[in-house]
Structure formats: structure tokens, C-alpha cells
PADRENKOL-486540 format. One line per 2 residues: number of its first residue (from 1); their letters; for each residue y, z, x of C-alpha. Coordinates in pm, 1 decimal, decimal comma. Layout:
% residues N
NUM = a = Y:Z:X ~ ...
END
This chain:
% residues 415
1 = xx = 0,0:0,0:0,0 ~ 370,6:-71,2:105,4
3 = xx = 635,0:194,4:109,8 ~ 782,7:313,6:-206,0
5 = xx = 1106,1:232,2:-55,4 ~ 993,0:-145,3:-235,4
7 = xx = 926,2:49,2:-553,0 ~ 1229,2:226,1:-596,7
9 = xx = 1554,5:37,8:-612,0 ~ 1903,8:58,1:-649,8
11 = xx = 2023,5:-262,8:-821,5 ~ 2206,2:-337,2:-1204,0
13 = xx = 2026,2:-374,3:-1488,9 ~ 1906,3:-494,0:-1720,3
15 = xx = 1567,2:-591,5:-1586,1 ~ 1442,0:-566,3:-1222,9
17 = xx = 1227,0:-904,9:-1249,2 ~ 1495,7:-1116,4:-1393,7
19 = xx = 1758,8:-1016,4:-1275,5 ~ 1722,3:-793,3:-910,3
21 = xx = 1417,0:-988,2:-839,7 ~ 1601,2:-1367,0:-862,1
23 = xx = 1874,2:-1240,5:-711,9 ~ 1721,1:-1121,7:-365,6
25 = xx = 1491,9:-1458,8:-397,6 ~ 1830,3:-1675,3:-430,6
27 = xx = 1987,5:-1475,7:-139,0 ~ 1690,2:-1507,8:86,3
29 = xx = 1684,3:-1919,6:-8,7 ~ 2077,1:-1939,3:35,2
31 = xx = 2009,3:-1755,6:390,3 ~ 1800,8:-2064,2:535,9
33 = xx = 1966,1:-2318,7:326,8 ~ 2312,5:-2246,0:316,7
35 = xx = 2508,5:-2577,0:394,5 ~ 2296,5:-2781,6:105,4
37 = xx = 2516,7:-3034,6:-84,3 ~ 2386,4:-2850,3:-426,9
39 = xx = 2132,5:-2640,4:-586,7 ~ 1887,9:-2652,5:-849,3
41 = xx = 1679,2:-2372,2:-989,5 ~ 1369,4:-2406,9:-1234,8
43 = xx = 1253,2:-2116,1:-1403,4 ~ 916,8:-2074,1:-1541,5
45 = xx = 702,3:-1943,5:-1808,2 ~ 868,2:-1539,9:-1912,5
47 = xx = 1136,8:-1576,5:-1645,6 ~ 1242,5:-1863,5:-1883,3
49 = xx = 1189,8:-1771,9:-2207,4 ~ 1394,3:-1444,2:-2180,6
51 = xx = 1596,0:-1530,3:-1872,6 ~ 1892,8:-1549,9:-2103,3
53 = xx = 1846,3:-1243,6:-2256,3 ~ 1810,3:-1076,2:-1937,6
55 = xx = 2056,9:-1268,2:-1791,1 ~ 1883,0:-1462,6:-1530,2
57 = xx = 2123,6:-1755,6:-1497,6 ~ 2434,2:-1513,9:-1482,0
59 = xx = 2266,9:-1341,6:-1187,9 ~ 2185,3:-1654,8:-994,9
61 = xx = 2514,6:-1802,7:-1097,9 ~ 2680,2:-1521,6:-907,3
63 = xx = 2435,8:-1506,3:-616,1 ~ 2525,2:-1881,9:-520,7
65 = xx = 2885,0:-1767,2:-525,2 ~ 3064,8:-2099,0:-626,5
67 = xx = 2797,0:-2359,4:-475,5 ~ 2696,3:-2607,3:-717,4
69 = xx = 2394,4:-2518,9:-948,3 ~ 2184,9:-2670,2:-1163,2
71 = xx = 1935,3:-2444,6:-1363,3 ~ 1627,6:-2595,2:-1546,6
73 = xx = 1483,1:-2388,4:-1819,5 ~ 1042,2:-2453,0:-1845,9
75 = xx = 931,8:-2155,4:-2081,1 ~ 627,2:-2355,8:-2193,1
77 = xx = 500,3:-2389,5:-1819,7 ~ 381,8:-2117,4:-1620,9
79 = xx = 221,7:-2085,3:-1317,7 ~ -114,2:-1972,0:-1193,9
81 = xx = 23,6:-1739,2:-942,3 ~ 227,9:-1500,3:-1197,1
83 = xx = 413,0:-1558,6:-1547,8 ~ 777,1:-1543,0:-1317,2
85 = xx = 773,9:-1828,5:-1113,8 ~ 1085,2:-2010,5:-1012,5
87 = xx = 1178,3:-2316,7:-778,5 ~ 1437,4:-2273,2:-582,0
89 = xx = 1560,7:-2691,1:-423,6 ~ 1879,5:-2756,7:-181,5
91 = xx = 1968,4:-3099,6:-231,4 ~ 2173,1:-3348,1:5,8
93 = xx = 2483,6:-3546,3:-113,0 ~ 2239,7:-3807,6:-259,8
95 = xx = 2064,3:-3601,0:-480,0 ~ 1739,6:-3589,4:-294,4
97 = xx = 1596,2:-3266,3:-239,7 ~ 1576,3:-3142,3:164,1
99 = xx = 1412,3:-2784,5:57,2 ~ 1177,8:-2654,8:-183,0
101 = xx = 1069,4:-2323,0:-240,8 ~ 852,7:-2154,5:-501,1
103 = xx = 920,1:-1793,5:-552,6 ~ 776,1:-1541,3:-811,0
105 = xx = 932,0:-1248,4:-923,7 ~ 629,5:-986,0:-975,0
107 = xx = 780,9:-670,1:-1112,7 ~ 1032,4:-384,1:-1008,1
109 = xx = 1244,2:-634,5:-811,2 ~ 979,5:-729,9:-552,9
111 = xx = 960,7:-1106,7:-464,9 ~ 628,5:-1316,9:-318,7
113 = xx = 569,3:-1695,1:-265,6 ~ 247,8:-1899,1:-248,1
115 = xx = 202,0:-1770,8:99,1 ~ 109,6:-1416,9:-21,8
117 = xx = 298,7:-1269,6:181,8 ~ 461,0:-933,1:93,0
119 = xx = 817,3:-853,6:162,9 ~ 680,2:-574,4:444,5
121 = xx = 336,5:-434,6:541,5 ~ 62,7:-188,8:438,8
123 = xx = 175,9:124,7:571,9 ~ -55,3:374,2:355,3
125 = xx = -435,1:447,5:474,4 ~ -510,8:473,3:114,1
127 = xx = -509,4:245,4:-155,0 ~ -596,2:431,7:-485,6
129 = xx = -580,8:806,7:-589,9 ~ -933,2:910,9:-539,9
131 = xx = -905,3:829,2:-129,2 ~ -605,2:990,2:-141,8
133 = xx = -730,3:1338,7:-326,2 ~ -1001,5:1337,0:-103,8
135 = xx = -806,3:1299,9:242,1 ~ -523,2:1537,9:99,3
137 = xx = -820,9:1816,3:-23,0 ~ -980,9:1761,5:312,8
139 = xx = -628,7:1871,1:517,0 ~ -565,4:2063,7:249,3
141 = xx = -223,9:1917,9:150,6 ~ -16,7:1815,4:-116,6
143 = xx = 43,0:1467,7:-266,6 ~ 399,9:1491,9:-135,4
145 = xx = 332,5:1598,4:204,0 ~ 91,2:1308,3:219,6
147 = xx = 379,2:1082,2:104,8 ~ 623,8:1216,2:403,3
149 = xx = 273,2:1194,3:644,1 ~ 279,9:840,5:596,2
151 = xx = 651,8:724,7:526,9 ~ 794,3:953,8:800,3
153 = xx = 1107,0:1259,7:739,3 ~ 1369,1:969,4:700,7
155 = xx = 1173,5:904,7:339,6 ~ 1395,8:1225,7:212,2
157 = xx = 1754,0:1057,2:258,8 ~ 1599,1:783,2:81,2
159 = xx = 1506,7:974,2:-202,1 ~ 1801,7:1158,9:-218,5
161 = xx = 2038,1:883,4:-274,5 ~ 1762,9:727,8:-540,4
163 = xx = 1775,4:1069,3:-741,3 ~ 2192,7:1076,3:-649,4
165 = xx = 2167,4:715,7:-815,5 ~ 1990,9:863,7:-1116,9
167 = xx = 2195,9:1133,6:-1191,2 ~ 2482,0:919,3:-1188,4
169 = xx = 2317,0:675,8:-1440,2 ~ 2294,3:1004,1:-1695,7
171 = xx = 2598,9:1132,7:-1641,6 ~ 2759,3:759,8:-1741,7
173 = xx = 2586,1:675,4:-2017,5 ~ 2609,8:1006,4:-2197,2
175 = xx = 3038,8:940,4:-2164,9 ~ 2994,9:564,3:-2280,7
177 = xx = 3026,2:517,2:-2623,7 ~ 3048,3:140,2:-2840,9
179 = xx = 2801,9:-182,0:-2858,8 ~ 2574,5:-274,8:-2635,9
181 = xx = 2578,8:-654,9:-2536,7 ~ 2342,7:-922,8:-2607,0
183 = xx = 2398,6:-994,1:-2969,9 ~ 2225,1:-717,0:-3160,7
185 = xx = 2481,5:-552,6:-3218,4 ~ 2329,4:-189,0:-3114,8
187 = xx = 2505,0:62,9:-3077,3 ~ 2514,8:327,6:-2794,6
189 = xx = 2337,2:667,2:-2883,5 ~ 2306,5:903,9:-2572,6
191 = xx = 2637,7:1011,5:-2599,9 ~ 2617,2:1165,6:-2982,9
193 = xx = 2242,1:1287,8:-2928,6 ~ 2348,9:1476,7:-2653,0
195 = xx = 2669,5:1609,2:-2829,9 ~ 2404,7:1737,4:-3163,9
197 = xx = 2162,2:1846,1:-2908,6 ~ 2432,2:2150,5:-2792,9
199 = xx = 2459,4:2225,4:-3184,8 ~ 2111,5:2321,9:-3186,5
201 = xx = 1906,2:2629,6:-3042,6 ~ 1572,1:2656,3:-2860,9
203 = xx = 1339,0:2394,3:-2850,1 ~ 1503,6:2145,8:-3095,4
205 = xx = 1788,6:2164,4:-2866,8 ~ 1597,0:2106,5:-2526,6
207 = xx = 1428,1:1839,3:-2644,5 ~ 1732,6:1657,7:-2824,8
209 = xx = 1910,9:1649,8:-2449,9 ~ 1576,5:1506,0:-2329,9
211 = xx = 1648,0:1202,2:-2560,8 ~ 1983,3:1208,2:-2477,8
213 = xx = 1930,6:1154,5:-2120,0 ~ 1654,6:885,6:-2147,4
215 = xx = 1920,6:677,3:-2397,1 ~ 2187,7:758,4:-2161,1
217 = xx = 2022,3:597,2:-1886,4 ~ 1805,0:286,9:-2062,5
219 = xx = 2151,8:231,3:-2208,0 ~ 2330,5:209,8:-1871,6
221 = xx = 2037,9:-29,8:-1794,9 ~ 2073,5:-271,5:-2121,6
223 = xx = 2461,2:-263,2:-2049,8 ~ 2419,0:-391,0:-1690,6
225 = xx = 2488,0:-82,6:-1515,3 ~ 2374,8:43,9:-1158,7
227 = xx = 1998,5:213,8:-1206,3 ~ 1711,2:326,1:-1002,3
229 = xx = 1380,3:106,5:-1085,8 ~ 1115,7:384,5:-1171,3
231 = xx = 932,0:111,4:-1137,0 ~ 1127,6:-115,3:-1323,9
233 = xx = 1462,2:-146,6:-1493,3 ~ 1308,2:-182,5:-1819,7
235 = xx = 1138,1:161,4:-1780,4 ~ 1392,8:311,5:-1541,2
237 = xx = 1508,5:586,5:-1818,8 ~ 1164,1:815,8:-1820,5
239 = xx = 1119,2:934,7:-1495,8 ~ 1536,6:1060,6:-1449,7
241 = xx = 1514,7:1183,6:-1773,3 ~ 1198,5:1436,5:-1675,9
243 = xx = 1358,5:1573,1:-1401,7 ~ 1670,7:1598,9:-1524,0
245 = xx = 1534,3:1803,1:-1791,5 ~ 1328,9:2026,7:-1591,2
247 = xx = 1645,0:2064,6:-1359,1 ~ 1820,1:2145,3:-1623,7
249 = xx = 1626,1:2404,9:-1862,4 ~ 1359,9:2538,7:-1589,4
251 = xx = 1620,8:2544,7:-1329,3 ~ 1413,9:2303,2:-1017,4
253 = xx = 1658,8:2274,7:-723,6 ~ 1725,1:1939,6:-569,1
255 = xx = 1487,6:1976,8:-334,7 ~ 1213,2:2021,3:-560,6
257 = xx = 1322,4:1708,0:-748,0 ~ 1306,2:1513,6:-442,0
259 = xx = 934,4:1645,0:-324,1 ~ 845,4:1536,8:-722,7
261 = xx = 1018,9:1156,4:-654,8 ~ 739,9:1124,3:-342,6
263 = xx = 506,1:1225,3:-577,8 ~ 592,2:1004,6:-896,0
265 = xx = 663,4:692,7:-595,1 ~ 285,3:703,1:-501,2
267 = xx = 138,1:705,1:-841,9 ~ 365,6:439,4:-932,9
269 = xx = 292,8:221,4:-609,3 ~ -92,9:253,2:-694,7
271 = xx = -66,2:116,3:-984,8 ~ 145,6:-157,6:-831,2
273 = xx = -129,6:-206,2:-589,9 ~ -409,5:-192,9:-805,6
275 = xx = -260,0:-383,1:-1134,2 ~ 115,2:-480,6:-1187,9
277 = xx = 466,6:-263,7:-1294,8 ~ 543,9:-634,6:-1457,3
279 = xx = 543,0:-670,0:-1792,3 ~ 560,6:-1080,0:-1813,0
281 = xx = 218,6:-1013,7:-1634,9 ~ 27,9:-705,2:-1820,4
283 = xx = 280,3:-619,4:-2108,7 ~ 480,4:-291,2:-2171,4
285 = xx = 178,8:-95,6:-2051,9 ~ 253,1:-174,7:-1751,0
287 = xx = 615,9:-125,4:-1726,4 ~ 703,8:259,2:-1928,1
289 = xx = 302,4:331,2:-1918,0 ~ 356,7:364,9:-1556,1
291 = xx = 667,1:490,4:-1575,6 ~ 509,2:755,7:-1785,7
293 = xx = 231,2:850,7:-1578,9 ~ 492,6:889,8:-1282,2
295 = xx = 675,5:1139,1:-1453,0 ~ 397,5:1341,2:-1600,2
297 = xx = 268,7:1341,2:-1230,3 ~ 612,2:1475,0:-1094,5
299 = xx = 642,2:1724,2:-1403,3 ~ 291,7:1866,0:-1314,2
301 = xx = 387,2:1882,5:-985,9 ~ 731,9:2064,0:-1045,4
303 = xx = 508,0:2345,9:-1261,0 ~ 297,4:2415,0:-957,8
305 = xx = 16,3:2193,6:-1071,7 ~ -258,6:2102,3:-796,6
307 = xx = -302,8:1782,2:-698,3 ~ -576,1:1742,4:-938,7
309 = xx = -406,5:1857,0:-1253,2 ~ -151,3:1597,6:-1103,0
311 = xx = -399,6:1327,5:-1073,9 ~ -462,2:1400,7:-1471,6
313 = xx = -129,3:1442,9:-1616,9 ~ -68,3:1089,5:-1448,5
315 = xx = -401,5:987,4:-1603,9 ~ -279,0:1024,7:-1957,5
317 = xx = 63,5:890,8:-1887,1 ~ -128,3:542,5:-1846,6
319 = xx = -402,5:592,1:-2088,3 ~ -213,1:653,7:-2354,8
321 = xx = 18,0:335,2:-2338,2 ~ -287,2:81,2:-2285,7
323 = xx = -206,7:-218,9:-2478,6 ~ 158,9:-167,1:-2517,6
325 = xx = 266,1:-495,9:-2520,2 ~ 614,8:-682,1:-2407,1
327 = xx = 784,4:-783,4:-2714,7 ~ 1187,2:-779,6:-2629,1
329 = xx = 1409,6:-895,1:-2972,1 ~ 1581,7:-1184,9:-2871,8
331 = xx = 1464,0:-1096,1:-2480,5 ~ 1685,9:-811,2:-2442,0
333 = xx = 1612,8:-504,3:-2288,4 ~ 1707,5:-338,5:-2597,7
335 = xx = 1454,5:-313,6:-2861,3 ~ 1169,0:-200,2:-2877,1
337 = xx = 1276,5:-106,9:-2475,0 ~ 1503,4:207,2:-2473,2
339 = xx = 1323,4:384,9:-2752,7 ~ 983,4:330,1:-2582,9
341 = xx = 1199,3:500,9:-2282,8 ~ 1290,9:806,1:-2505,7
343 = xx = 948,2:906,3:-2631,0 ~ 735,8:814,4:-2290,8
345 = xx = 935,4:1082,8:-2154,8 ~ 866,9:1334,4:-2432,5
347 = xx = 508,4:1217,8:-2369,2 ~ 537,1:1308,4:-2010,3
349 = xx = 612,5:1689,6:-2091,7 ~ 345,0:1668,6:-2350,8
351 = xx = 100,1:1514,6:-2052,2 ~ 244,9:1830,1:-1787,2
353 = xx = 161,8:2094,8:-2048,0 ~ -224,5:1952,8:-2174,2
355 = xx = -275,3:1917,3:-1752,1 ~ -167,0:2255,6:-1667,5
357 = xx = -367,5:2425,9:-1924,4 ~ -666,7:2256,4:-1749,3
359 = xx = -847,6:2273,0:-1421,5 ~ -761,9:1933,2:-1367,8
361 = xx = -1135,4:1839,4:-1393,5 ~ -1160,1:1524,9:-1693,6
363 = xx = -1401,6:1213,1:-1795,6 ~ -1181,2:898,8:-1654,4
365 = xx = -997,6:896,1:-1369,9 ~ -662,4:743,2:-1309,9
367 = xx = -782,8:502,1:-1115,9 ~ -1027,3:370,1:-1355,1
369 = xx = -753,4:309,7:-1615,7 ~ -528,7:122,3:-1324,8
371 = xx = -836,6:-136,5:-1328,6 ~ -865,3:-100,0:-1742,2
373 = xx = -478,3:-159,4:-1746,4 ~ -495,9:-442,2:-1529,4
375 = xx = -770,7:-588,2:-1760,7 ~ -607,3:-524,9:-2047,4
377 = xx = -309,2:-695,6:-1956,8 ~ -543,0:-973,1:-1892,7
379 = xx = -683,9:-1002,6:-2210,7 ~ -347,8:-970,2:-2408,4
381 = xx = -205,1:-1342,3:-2524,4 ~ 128,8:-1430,8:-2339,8
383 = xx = 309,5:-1415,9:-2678,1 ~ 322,0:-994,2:-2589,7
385 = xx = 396,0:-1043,7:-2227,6 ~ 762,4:-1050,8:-2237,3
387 = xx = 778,7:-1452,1:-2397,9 ~ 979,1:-1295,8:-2720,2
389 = xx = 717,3:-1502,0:-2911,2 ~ 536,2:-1252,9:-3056,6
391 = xx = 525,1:-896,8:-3218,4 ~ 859,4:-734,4:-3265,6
393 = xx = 1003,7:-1015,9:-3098,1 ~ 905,3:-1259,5:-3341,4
395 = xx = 940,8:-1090,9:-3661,9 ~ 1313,1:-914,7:-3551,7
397 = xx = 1431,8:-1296,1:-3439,5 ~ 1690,8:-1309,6:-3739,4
399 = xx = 1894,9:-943,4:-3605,1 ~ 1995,4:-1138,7:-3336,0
401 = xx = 2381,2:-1247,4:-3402,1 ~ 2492,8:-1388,6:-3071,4
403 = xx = 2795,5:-1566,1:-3161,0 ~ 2692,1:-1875,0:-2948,2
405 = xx = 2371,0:-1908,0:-3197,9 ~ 2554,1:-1812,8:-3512,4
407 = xx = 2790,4:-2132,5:-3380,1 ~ 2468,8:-2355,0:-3344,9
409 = xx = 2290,4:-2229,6:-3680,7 ~ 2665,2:-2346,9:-3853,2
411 = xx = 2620,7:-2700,5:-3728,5 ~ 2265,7:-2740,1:-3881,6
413 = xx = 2386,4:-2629,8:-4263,5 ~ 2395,7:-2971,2:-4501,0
415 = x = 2718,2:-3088,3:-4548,8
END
């Protein structure tokens, strides 16, 4: 496995593989072909048919700076390698193309080619959980400490600017207030639920600021604003929203939340190994399932848990989002997206408290449902992996009121 430094990222929203990922695959192209007469950019299969919504071309529109650009849209054709494939051509002052390069965008911002080469090397011994319980039992050492074993002491300043990043995403979305954009016309919640939440006592209370922080941050995201992929920006609102939380009501000091990040970085990173974070490739599941099992892993860990009750509290994060499939309205990162965000993180707590009361000994292993995950997203048609043809998608087309398609519907009417 590569560092989690590839898993985590700093970037704008609203979604890490259409718009961080094609923007660090235009920059690298731009960096070798920089003095091309023009561009052109084809995008393929889900990067297509909700590159709008995510606001692929804006991105790449920005990332070439001014150079001419032509973008081709091919939703109907994808490519064997993964759903988000794009061609990326510089073209001479004739029109004839003098570079070619096929790029796919595979999840939480991270870019390969038909080389299959990764963007840096295997630097963990270990490539699923069980290996790693079973080195960590045998030095008798945490999951974290394993994570700073491998990635070194400068993995802490990392992870303190990714969870500086996150609070920052909470603390501006709960003051933001008004519509979101896109063309649904949804308004922005965090900022009343977390104003009822300090009306109400106990319980009811804590768990109303929960939702407020997960909204505050997927709503950041859906606006366009700077988040931390946890592992995506689609599912970027759970894990923050945790630890928050837990920093907030059970009093966890930064350096606790930081030990937890390591933690919640591994679990997500073998499941990136072993399966995808992508949801144009596996669905939803995928995307907040993992984001899910990260922070029920870092909550567990944050109550003392062992690294087995760990291992199971991440177990049902996954388990119990199999088969969540990718259906964005109108391809935004809106609905179904930010709720699914809310109530994977109440999930997570839920996941933390059934662990602890355990011995961490269960049936299925969390490795097992990586590989069920990874099959599932196999079997699942590509109308629920992130196409907006299907599901929700499909059946909330006509909420969508983007004045650019109310324009075109007006043009069709008789007379």
C-alpha cells in the first residue's frame, strides 16, 4: 500500500475524481506539453455523464489557464481500465495531434494511466488488516504506531494540517447560510441544525451538532469549498464530523485526534488497495461506506478500543453500506450525497459503541467484506455507479431547475 498522504487531500470540492483528480492529470499533461498550439480533452463514461454536475470542464478550463481547449463529452463510452477515463491531446497549429495521453481518475483524487503505474510506491509491508493485526499483536503495538512505523514522525505535521483543514471546513459551513449551486435549488442546513441543536439538552442535543457538523462540511464540499478527502470529497463530511464530536462532548485533545486520523488513513487505504474509494467504479458503498468504517475505526480507537474491537467497528462501517449505490440528482454532489454523510456518521458512533461492548472477536472480517465490496460493486449495473441514469438520479431528474436547461426545455414547447 502507498502512503495515506495519497488518500488524504487538501483540494475544493465538490468531488475528488472529477474535479481534484482532472485537475492534477491536466497539470501533469500541461507540464510536458506546455507550448502545444491547442488542447483537446475527451471525457469518458461517469467522468462524462456527471462531469457537469461536478464541474469537470470548469476545473480543466481553469487548469489550462487561458490555452485553447476543446472538451469532448463520450458518456456512452467507457473504458476497460476504469469508468473515469479521459484523453488528454496537444495539438500543433494544423490541427494534428503531437501528444496523446489517456488518464483515469480512480477515486479520492488519485490519477493512473495504462501504464499502471501509481503516482508513488508501496511503502507498507502489509496489504490488508489481518497481516497487519497479526504483525501489530506480535510487537504488541497499536494500529497507529504501526502507521508512524511505516510513514516515519514527519506523518504527524501531515495530519495536523489535514485535521487543521477539517476543522476549518466545520467551522465555515456552520456560518454559511443560502442556496447551494447546481440547480436544485437546496438550501444550506448546518448552520440552523446546529443553532436548534444548543436549544436542546442531553442526547438530542449531542447528536443534533453531530448532524450539524457533517452538513456543515458536505455543504462546504457541494459549494466548492476547500475539504479534506476522507477518502473522497463526496464522503469527506463523516470522518471530521466523528471527531469533531468526540472532541467536542468527550473532550479528546488534538493529539488524540491526530493518532485516530493514522488510524482511520489505514483502514481507508486498505480498502483502496483491496477494492476502490470510487464510486463511478463500485457505487456509494464505496465512497461514505468507507468513509464510515474509517470513522467507526478512529471512534473505537479514541474510546480505548484494542486493535481488534477496531478492526470490528471498521467491519460494520463497510458491511452495513454494501450495495449503496451512486445515484447523484442531476450529478451533483448534493442529493442523495450530504444526507448519506449525516447518518454514516451517526452510524459510526452506533458502530464504536456495539464494538466496545465486545471483545472484538466476530464471524466476517473486514477484510472479507473489502473483497465482498469490491464484488459487489462489480455486479451493480453502471446506471448506480455515478452515470445519474438510474435510482434517485433518474426518478428526481425533473427537481433539477438549472436555468441553462429551463432555457433549452422553453425552445422545445409547440409554438
Amino acid at each position: 500500500m502507498e502512503t495515506i498522504k495519497n488518500l488524504y487531500r487538501i483540494g475544493r470540492g465538490p468531488s475528488s475524481s472529477h474535479t481534484l483528480g482532472p485537475a492534477r492529470a491536466a497539470q501533469r499533461f500541461i507540464s510536458e506539453n506546455g507550448n502545444a498550439a491547442s488542447y483537446r480533452v475527451t471525457l469518458y463514461g461517469s467522468l462524462a455523464a456527471t462531469g457537469k454536475g461536478h464541474g469537470t470542464d470548469t476545473v480543466l478550463v481553469n487548469t489550462f489557464g487561458g490555452r485553447s481547449l476543446t472538451i469532448e463529452w463520450c458518456p456512452d463510452v467507457f473504458q476497460k481500465k476504469h469508468p473515469n477515463g479521459m484523453q488528454f491531446e496537444a495539438l500543433d497549429e494544423s490541427g494534428c495531434v503531437v501528444a496523446r495521453w489517456m488518464a483515469y481518475s480512480i477515486g479520492g483524487g488519485a490519477i493512473t494511466d495504462d501504464s499502471g503505474a501509481n503516482e508513488t510506491k508501496t511503502i507498507y509491508p502489509h496489504d490488508n488488516l489481518d497481516k497487519i493485526l497479526e504483525y501489530c499483536g506480535h510487537k504488541g503495538i497499536t494500529l497507529w504506531q504501526y502507521v508512524e512505523e511505516t510513514e516515519g514522525k514527519e506523518i504527524w505535521p501531515f495530519l495536523e494540517d489535514i485535521w487543521d483543514t477539517m476543522e476549518e471546513s466545520i467551522k465555515r459551513g456552520l456560518s454559511v447560510e443560502g442556496v447551494l449551486p447546481g440547480g436544485l435549488n437546496l438550501q444550506r442546513k448546518a448552520n440552523s441544525y446546529f443553532r436548534k441543536a444548543q436549544q436542546y439538552r442531553d442526547e438530542f442535543r449531542k447528536r443534533a451538532t453531530l448532524y450539524s457538523y457533517a452538513l456543515a462540511v458536505s455543504e462546504e464540499n457541494a459549494g466548492g469549498g476547500i475539504i479534506a478527502t476522507a477518502p473522497t470529497c463526496g464522503s469527506c463530511g463523516v470522518l471530521p464530523s466523528v471527531l469533531k464530536y468526540l472532541k467536542e462532548f468527550n473532550g479528546y485533545k488534538n493529539r488524540d485526534i491526530i493518532k485516530a486520523l493514522a488510524t482511520a488513513g489505514l483502514i481507508g487505504n486498505i480498502v483502496k488497495k483491496n477494492a476502490s474509494i470510487s464510486g463511478a467504479e463500485v457505487g456509494c458503498q464505496g465512497e461514505v461506506g468507507t468513509a464510515c468504517a474509517m470513522a467507526s475505526a478512529a471512534s473505537t480507537q479514541l474510546y480505548g478500543g484494542t486493535n481488534y474491537q477496531i478492526e470490528y467497528s471498521a467491519e460494520m462501517g463497510l458491511e452495513h453500506h454494501l450495495g449503496l449505490t451512486c445515484d447523484p440528482i442531476a450529478g451533483l454532489v448534493q442529493i442523495p450525497c450530504i444526507e448519506r454523510n449525516v447518518f454514516a456518521a451517526s452510524r459510526a458512533l452506533s458502530h464504536n459503541t456495539f464494538a466496545m461492548l465486545s471483545d472484538g472477536r466476530h464471524m466476517i472480517s473486514f477484510d472479507r467484506v473489502v473483497k465482498t465490496m469490491k464484488q459487489t460493486g462489480k455486479d451493480l449495473p453502471s446506471l448506480y455507479k455515478e452515470t445519474a441514469e438510474g435510482g434517485l438520479a433518474f426518478f428526481g431528474a425533473d427537481l433539477h431547475t438549472d436555468e441553462n436547461d429551463t432555457e433549452e426545455k422553453s425552445k422545445k414547447k409547440p409554438g
